[in-house]
Structure formats: structure tokens, C-alpha cells
C-alpha positions in Angstrom: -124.9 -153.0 -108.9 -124.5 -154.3 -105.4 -122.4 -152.2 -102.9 -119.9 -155.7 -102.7 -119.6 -155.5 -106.7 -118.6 -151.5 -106.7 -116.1 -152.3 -103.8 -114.5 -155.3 -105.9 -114.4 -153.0 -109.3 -112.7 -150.3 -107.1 -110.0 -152.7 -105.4 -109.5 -153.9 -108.8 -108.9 -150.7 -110.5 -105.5 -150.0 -111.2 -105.0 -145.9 -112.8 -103.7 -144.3 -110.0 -101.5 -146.7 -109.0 -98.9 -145.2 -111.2 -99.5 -141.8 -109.5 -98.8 -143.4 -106.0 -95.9 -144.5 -107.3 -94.4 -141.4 -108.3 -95.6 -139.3 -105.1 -93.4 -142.6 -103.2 -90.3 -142.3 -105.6 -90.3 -138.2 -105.6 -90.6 -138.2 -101.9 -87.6 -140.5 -101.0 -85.9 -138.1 -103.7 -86.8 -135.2 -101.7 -86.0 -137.2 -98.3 -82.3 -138.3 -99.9 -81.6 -134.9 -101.2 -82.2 -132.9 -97.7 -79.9 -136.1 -95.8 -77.1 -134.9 -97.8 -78.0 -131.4 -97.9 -77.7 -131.5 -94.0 -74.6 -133.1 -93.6 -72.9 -131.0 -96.2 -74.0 -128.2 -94.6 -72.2 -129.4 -91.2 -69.0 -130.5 -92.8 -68.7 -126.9 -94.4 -69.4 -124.7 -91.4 -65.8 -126.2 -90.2 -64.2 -125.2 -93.3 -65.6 -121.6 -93.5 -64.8 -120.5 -90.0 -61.1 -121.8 -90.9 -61.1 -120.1 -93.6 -62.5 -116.8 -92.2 -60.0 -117.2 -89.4 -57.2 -116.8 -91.7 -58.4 -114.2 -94.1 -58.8 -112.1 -91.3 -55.0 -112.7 -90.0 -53.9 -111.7 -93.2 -52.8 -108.2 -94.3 -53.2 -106.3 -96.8 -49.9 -103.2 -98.0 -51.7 -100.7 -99.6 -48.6 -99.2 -101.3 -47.3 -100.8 -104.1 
């Protein structure tokens, strides 16, 4: 086999394509998933320092 002939059986061969296309899928997954991780995480620091504000204002009667 000529070095021309194993580079057009290689471009030709098709098994791992399905494997690249997995790896592409699972990293826009991954990419997605920490995009909405991040801006959940900025939209709740607002709501738990509110909150925390105003459980600490609140007190607490010990006697019943």
C-alpha cells in the first residue's frame, strides 16, 4: 500500500466519528449547565443576604 492509499482509507474511515460526536454534545452540556449554574448562583446571593438580614432582626421570647 502506497502512503496516498493509507491516507485515503484513513480520511474515509468513519468509527470514531460517533465518539467525536458525543465528546461535542457532552461538552456543550457541561458548558450550558455551568452558564446557568453561574447566574443562579448570582441571583441567590441577593436573596440570602435578605434573608439573613431579617432573621437576624428577629427575636426570639424564651418563656412561653
Amino acid at each position: 500500500m502506497t502512503f496516498l492509499n493509507i491516507i485515503k482509507t484513513f480520511s474515509n474511515d468513519e468509527d470514531g466519528a460517533v465518539t467525536v460526536d458525543w465528546v461535542v454534545l457532552t461538552a456543550a452540556v457541561v458548558g450550558l449547565g455551568i452558564a446557568v449554574l453561574s447566574s443562579v448562583t448570582t441571583g441567590t446571593k441577593g436573596v440570602t443576604q435578605n434573608i439573613s438580614s431579617y432573621l437576624n432582626t428577629i427575636t426570639v421570647d424564651k418563656a412561653f
